[in-house]
Structures are given as C-alpha cells and as structure tokens.
C-alpha positions as CSV (number, residue, x, y, z in Angstrom):
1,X,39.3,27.7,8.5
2,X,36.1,27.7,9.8
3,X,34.5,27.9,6.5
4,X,36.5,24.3,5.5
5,X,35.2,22.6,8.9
6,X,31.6,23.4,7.8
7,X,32.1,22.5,4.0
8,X,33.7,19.2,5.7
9,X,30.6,18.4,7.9
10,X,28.4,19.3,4.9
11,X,29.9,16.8,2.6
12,X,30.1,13.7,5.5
13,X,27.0,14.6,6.3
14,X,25.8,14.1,2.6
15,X,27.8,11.3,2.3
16,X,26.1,9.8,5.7
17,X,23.2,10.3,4.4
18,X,23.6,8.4,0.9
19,X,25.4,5.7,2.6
20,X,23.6,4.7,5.7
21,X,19.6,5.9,4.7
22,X,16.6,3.4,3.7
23,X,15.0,3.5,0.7
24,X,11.9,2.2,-0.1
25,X,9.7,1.3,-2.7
26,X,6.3,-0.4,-3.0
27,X,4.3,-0.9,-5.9
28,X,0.9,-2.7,-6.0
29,X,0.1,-4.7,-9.4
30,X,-2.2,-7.5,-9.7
31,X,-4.2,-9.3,-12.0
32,X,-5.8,-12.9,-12.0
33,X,-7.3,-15.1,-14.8
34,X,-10.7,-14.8,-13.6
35,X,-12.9,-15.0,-16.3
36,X,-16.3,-13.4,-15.3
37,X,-19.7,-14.6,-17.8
38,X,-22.0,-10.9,-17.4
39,X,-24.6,-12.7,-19.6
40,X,-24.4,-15.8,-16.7
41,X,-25.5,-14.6,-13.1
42,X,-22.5,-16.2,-11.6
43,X,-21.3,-14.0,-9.2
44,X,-22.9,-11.4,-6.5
45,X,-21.9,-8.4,-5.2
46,X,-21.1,-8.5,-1.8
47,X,-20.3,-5.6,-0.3
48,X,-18.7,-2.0,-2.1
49,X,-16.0,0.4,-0.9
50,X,-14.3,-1.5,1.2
51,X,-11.2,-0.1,2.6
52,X,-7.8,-0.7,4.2
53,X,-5.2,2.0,5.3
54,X,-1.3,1.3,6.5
55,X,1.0,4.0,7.5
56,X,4.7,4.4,7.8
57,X,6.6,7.7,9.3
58,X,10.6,8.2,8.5
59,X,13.4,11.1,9.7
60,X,15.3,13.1,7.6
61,X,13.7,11.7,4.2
62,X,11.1,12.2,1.6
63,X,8.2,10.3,0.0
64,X,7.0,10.5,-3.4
65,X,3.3,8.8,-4.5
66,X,1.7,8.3,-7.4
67,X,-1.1,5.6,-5.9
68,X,0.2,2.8,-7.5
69,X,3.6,3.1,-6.4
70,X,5.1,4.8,-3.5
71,X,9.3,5.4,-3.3
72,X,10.4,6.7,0.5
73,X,14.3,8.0,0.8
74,X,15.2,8.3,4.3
75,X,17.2,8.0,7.0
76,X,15.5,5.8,9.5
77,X,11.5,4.5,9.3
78,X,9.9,5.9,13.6
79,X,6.9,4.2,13.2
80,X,4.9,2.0,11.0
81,X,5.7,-1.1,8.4
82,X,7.8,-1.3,5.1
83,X,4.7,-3.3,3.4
84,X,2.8,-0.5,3.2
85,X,0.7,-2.2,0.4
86,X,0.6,-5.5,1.7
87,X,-0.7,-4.3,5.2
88,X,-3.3,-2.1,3.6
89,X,-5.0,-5.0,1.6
90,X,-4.5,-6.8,5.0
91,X,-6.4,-4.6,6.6
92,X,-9.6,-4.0,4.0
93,X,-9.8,-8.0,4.6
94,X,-9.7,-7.3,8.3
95,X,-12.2,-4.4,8.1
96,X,-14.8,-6.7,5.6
97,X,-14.6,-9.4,8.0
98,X,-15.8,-7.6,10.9
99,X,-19.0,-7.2,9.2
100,X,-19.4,-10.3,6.6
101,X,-17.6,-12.9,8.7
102,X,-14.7,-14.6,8.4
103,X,-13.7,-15.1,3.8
104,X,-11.4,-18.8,4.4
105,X,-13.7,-21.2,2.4
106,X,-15.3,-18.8,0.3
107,X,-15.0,-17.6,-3.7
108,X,-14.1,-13.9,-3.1
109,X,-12.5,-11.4,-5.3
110,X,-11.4,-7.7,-4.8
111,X,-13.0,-5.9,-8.2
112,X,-13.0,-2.0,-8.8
113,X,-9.5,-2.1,-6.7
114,X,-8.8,1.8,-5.8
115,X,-5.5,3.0,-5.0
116,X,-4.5,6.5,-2.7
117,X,-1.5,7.6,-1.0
118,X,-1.3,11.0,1.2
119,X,2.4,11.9,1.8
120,X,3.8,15.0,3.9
121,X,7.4,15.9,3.4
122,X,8.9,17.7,6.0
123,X,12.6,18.2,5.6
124,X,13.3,16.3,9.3
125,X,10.0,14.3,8.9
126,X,8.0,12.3,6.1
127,X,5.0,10.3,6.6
128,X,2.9,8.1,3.9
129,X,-0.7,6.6,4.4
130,X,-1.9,4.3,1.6
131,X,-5.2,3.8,1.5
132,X,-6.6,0.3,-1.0
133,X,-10.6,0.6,-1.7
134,X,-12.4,-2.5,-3.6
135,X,-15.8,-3.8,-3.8
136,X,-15.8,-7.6,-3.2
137,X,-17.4,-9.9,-5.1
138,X,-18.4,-13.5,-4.5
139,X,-18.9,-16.5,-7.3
140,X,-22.0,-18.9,-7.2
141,X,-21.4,-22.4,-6.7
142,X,-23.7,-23.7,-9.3
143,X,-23.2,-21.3,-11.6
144,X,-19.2,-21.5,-12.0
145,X,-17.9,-23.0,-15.0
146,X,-15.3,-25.4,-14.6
147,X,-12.8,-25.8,-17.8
C-alpha cells in the first residue's frame, strides 16, 4: 500500500509539474539594412566591448544556452526578468551612456554583437545570466549617402 501512495504522489507530482511550470524561451536575432561604404570614411568607432548583463533565477527547473538562444523549464521564476535578452541590450545602452552621454539624436549602431549565457542547474534551483557585448559605431553626417 505504501508503495502505491508514493507511485501516486510521484505521478501528480509529475503531472503538477508539466501542467502548472513556466517555460521560457528567448532568442536574440537581428539584422538591419545598413549598408556601410569601407572605401568612404562614413562612420567612426565609438567605443568597443561594450557590455550588458540580465539575470533570471527559477525553482525546480532547468536552463539550457547556446548564446543565441536560451530555453528555461521551470516551476516558478524567484528573481529576475523573462526578457532576459531585451534587458541585457538595455542595459549595454545604459552602461555606454554613462560614459558617452545620452545616444537619442544620434546615428548609432551595435556592430561585432557578442552573445554569452552562464547557466547553473541545480535540481531545486536554476539560474541564467546573459551577457550582450558590441562595439558601437556612429555614421558621419556629411558623409551618409542618402538613396
């Protein structure tokens, strides 16, 4: 008897867990139609290795990265944000406006974009940090082309 009572809390447990978990998934793809003239000076380099970091931290769960993409199965998300991706590129803006000043007005790009993620699975604890490095560029005034 005791043996059935156990299988039974095994398989509503299992079945708890499909029903009433998050998953999450977050991908970062991008791409623009800048077209860039290296023969024409007409953009500089304004700044290199700039970074931005978010974090997120989940029960009973596990997280699986690949830098581009991260998938997180678990229960319920403790602390952090679901946009992991979003928050990161957020935050290298944030972290290159504390030194270059404020970007509204200006003809920036992210260029050389880096992806990381660091995940540790735990079988009652997973945690992600994704990390979104870039150099930033910035397009001359008289020297871009318009078509």
């Amino acid at each position: 008897m005791l043996t059935k009572n156990i299988f039974f809390v095994l398989i509503l447990g299992c079945l708890s867990f499909s029903l009433y978990s998050c998953a999450s998934g977050g991908i970062f793809s991008e791409g623009n139609m800048t077209d860039v003239k290296l023969g024409a000076p007409n953009y500089s380099i304004v700044a290199t290795d700039i970074s931005g970091e978010s974090t997120a931290a989940y029960i009973l769960g596990a997280t699986m990265s690949n830098g581009m993409s991260t998938s997180i199965y678990a229960v319920a998300r403790i602390s952090g944000t679901q946009k992991l991706y979003s928050d990161a590129v957020g935050n290298l803006w944030k972290n290159f406006e504390k030194t270059h000043g404020p970007v509204i007005g200006k003809k920036y790009a992210l260029v050389n974009i880096r992806y990381d993620a660091n995940a540790l699975n735990l079988f009652l604890y997973t945690s992600v940090v994704v990390t979104v490095r870039a150099d930033v560029i910035e397009f001359s005034e008289a020297q871009t082309e318009q078509k």
